[in-house]
C-alpha positions as CSV (number, residue, x, y, z in Angstrom):
1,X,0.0,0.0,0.0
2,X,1.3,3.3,-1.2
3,X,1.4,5.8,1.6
4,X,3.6,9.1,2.1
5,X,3.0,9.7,6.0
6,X,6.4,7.5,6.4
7,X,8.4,10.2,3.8
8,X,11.3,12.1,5.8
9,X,10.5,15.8,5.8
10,X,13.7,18.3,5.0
11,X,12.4,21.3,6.2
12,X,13.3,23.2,3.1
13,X,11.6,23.3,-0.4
14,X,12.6,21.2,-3.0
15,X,11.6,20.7,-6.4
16,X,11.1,17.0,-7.6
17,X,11.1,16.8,-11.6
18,X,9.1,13.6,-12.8
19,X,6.9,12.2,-15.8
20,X,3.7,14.4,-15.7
21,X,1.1,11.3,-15.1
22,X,3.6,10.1,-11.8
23,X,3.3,13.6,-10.8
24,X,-0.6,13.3,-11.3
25,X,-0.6,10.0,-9.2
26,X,1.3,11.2,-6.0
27,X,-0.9,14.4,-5.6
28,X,-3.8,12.6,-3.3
29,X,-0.7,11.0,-1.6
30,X,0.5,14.0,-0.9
31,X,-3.0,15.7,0.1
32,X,-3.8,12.4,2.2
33,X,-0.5,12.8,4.3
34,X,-1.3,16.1,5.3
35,X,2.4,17.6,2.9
36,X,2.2,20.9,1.5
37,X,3.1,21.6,-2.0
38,X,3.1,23.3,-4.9
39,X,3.0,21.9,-8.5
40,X,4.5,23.4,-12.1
41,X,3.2,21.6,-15.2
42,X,5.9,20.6,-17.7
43,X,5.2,24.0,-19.7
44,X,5.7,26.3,-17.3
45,X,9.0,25.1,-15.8
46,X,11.8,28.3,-15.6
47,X,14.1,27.9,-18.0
48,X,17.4,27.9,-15.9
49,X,16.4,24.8,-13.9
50,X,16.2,23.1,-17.4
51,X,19.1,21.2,-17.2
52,X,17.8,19.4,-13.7
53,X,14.8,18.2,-15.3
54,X,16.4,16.7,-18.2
55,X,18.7,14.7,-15.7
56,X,15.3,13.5,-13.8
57,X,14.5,12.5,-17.3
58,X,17.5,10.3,-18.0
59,X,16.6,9.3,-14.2
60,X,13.3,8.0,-14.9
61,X,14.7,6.4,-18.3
62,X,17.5,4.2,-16.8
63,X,15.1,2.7,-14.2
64,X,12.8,1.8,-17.2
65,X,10.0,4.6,-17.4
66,X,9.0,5.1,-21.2
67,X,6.9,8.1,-20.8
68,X,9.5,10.9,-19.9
69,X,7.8,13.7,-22.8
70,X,6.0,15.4,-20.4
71,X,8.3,16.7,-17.0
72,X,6.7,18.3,-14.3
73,X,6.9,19.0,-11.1
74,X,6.3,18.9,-7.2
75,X,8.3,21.5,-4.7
76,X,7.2,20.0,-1.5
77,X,9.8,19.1,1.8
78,X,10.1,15.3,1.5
79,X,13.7,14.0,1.3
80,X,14.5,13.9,-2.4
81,X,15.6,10.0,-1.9
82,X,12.4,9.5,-0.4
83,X,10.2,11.0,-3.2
84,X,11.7,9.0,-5.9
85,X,11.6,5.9,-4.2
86,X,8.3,6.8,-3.9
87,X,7.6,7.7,-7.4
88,X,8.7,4.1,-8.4
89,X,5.9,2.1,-6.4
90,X,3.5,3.7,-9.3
91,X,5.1,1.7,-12.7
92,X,7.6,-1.5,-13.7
93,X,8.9,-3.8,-11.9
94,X,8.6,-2.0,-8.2
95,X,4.9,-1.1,-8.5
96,X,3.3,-1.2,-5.3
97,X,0.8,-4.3,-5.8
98,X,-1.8,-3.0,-4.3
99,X,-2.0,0.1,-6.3
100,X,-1.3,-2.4,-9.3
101,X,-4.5,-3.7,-8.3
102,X,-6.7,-1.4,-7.9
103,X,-5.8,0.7,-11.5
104,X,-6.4,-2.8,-12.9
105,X,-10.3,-3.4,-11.2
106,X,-11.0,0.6,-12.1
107,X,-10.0,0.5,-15.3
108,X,-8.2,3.8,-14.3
109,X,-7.1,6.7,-16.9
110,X,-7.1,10.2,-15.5
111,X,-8.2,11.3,-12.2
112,X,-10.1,14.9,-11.5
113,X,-7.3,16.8,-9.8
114,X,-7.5,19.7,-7.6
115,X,-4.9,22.0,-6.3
116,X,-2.4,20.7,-3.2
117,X,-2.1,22.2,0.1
118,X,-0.1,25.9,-0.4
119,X,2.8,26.3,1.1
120,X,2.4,29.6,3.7
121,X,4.8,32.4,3.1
């Protein structure tokens, strides 16, 4: 079973790059565990942190991901060793069963998404 309460929390903001329908898939994780974030969809990422997202892309591509067209991402305060682990249980060889089974019995394609906790300034 696919749960984030467990994640180890930083303290400090940092922005996780990963395929745009992972991204999709850990957001009522995220909401369900009570961790604040914020979201940029693959189009509006700043230019100068290009390069990082094109190494999460070669990331996702050498532990077997095919979809890597689409990058987004999640700024949140989980350990960044902690959210990719995490983003793995969701495809290939280390998908969480559980969650294997329930996209099989609800035939599941996209989910209606709504915005994450904000982070308070």
């Amino acid at each position: 079973m696919i749960t984030f309460s467990d994640v180890k929390r930083t303290g400090k903001r940092n922005t996780f790059f990963l395929p745009e329908p992972i991204k999709q898939e850990i957001l009522p994780y995220l909401r369900e565990a009570g961790i604040p974030y914020k979201t940029l969809n693959w189009n509006k990422i700043p230019y100068d942190i290009i390069p990082k997202k094109e190494k999460a892309r070669e990331l996702y591509e050498s532990v077997g991901y095919d979809y890597r067209i689409h990058m987004g991402a999640i700024i949140s305060d989980i350990d960044p060793s902690d959210m990719f682990q995490k983003s793995c249980l969701f495809f290939g060889d280390t998908i969480d069963p559980d969650y294997q089974k329930q996209k099989e019995i609800s035939g599941k394609t996209d989910k209606d998404l709504t915005k994450g906790t904000q982070f308070s300034e």
